[in-house]
N, C-alpha and C positions, 0 to 999 in steps of 0.2 A: 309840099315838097321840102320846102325850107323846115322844117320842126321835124321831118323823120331824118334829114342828111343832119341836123345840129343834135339828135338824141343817137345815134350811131358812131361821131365823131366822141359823142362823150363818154358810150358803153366800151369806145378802142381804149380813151383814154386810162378809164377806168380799170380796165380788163391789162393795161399796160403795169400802172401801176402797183396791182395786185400782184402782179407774175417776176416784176423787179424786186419787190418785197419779199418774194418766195428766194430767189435767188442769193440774194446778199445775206452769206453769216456772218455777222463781224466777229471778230477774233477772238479766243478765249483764250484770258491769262491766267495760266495754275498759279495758285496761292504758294512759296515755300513753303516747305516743308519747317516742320519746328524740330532742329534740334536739338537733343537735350546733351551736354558735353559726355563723355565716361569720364573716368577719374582711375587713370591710374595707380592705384596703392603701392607708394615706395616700401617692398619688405624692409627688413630688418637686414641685414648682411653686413659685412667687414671684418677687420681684423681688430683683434682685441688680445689683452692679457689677462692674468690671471694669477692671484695668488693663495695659496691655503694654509690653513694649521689641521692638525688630525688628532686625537685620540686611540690612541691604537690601544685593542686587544689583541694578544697574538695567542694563537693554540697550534700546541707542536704536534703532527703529524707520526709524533715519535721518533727513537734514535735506534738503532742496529749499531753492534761495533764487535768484531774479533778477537777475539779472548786466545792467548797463550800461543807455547810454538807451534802447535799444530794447527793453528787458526780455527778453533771453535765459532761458529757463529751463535751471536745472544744477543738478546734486547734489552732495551733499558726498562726495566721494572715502575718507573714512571719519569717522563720529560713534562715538564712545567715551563709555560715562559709567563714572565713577568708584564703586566701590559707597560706600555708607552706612551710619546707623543711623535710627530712627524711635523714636517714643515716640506711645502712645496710650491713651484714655482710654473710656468707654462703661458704657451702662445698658442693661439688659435684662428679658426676661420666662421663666421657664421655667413655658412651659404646660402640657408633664405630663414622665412617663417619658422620652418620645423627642424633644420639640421644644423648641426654646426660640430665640427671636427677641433683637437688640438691635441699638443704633444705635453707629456707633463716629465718631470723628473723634482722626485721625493727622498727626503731622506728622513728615516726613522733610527732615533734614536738608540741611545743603549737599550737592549729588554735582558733583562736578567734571567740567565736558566739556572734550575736546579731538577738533578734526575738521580736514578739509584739503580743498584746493579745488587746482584743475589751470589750469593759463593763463599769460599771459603778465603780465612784471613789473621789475620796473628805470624806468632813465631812458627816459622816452617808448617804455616797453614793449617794451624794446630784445630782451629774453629770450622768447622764448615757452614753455621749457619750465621752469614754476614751479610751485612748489607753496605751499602757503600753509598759515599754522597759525592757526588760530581756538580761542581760549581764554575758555571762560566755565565758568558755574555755575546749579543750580540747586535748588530749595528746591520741597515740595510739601505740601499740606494736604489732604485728604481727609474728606470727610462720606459712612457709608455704613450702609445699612442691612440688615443680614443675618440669615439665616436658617440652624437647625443643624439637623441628623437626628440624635442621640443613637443609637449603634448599640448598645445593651445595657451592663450592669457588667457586668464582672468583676474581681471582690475591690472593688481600691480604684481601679482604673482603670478610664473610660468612652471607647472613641471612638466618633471624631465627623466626619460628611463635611459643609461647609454652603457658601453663595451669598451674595454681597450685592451690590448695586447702588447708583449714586450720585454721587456729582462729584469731584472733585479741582481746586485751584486751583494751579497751574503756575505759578511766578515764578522768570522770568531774568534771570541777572544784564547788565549789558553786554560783549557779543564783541567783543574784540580780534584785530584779520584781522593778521596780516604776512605778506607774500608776495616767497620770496626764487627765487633762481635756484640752479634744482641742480648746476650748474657752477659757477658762482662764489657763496660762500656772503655774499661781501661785494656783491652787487648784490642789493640789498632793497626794496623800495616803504617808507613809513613807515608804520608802524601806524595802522592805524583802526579807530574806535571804533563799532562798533553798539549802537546803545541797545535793551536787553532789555524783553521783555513780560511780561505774567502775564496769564493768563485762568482760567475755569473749566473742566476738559475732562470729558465723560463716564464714567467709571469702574464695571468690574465687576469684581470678586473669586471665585474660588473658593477655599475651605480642605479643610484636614484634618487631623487632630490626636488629641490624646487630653488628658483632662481624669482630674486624679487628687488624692481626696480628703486632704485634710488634717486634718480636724477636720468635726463638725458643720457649717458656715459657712464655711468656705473651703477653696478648691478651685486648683491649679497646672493650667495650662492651657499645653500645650506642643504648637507647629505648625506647620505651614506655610501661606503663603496667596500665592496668583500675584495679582496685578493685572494691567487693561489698561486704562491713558492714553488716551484719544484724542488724535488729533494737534493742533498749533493756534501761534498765529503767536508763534517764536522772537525775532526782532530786525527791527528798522526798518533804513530805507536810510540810506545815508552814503557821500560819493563815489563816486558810479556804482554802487555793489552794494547788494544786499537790495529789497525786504525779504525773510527768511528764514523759513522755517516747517518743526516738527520733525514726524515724523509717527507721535509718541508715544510711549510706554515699555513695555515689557515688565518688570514686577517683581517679585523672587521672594523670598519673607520666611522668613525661619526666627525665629520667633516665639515669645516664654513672657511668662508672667502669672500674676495671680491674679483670682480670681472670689470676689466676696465678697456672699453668699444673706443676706437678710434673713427667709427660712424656718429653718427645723429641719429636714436632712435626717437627724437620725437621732429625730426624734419617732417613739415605740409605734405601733404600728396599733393605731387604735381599732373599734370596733362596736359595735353597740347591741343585747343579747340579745333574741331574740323574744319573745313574749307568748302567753306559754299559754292557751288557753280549755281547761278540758277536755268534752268530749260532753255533753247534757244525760241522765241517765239516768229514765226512764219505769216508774213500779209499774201 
């Protein structure tokens, strides 16, 4: 009796033990997570300046101008402009990576014109078959406001395709007409003086280029850029002719500068590590 009540006492204990072991999980604590930081990429942005020199060729559009008192309209039988150089000056914004806006103002030196007229000339217009030389000059200022597309770096060079829009102010000097006879170089009319204009004419630009690092803070910027003039009134009347009017400029820049960032374009990328909670764990 005693060996079946001490083998029952041991099968409870047993049978206890098993059934508390089934029950008890003890806690499970999740590993953190592994982090890896992101890194912010500080772009490129700021305010910067700018300075350039230019090369200008300029191509006249042609000239139209009124002939006599009944105001004949005629053309100039040929306008020639002489090329140039420019110098300018500009502030700007680089608003990230790819864009960056500024305002520029240019002036282009003297360009020499020389054009010619068809008619008759001499003593009481004894000649009819003349030609005529008209000599003058001209000087331009430009305010313009443009816009770049940044097309990616690579190494230390960026190009770049951009627009800008805006005026030009066109000052000419006074045309000198002499109109001789193409048979006799000694039958000449006497020179006359047209007095020159200046106005403001419409203006758009397109460029393109490439911009290449120097330093942190400055930057050589080497391009080209077309302009186009609108037309607008060349010289006043004098002696039966004018007034005259050009019908603008075609002009084509081969262009270098510097760019000078009141950023840091070679500032670290920053970023701000995350912040760990870790899981609350529950007994």
């Amino acid at each position: 009796m005693k060996k079946i009540m001490t083998g029952a006492l041991a099968a409870a204990l047993l049978a206890s033990g098993v059934q508390a072991a089934d029950l008890y999980q003890p806690p499970v604590i999740e590993a953190p997570p592994t982090y890896i930081p992101e890194v912010e990429v500080q772009e490129a942005s700021g305010w910067y300046l700018r300075g350039d020199a230019a090369f200008v060729y300029n191509k006249s559009a042609g000239v139209d101008f009124y002939q006599g008192s009944n105001k004949l309209y005629s053309k100039f039988a040929s306008a020639k402009m002489r090329n140039s150089f420019a110098l300018g000056v500009g502030a700007g914004y680089q608003v990230n990576s790819y864009l960056r806006v500024d305002a520029t103002a240019d002036y282009t030196f003297k360009s020499k014109f020389s054009g010619s007229t068809t008619g008759s000339c001499g003593a009481n217009s004894a000649a009819s078959g003349c030609v005529s030389t008209d000599l003058a000059s001209m000087t331009a200022f430009s305010l313009m406001a443009n816009a770049y597309v940044d097309l990616g770096t690579y190494g230390m060079v960026t190009p770049y395709v951009g627009a800008g829009v805006g005026g030009t102010y066109v000052k000419w000097s006074d045309l000198k007409n002499t109109a001789c006879d193409v048979t006799n170089s000694s039958n000449c009319d006497a020179t006359v003086t047209h007095t020159g204009h200046g106005s403001w004419r419409f203006t758009y630009a397109l460029m393109a280029g490439a911009s290449i690092k120097i330093n942190c803070q400055l930057k050589a910027d080497i391009g080209y850029r077309y302009r186009n003039v609108a037309g607008g009134k060349m010289f006043g009347y004098s002696t039966g002719g004018g007034p005259g009017y050009d019908r603008g400029f075609h002009i084509h820049e081969g262009r270098a500068g510097l760019r000078y960032s009141f950023g840091d374009d070679c500032a670290a990328p920053v970023y701000t590590p995350p912040v760990y909670n870790p899981p609350a764990v529950y007994k």
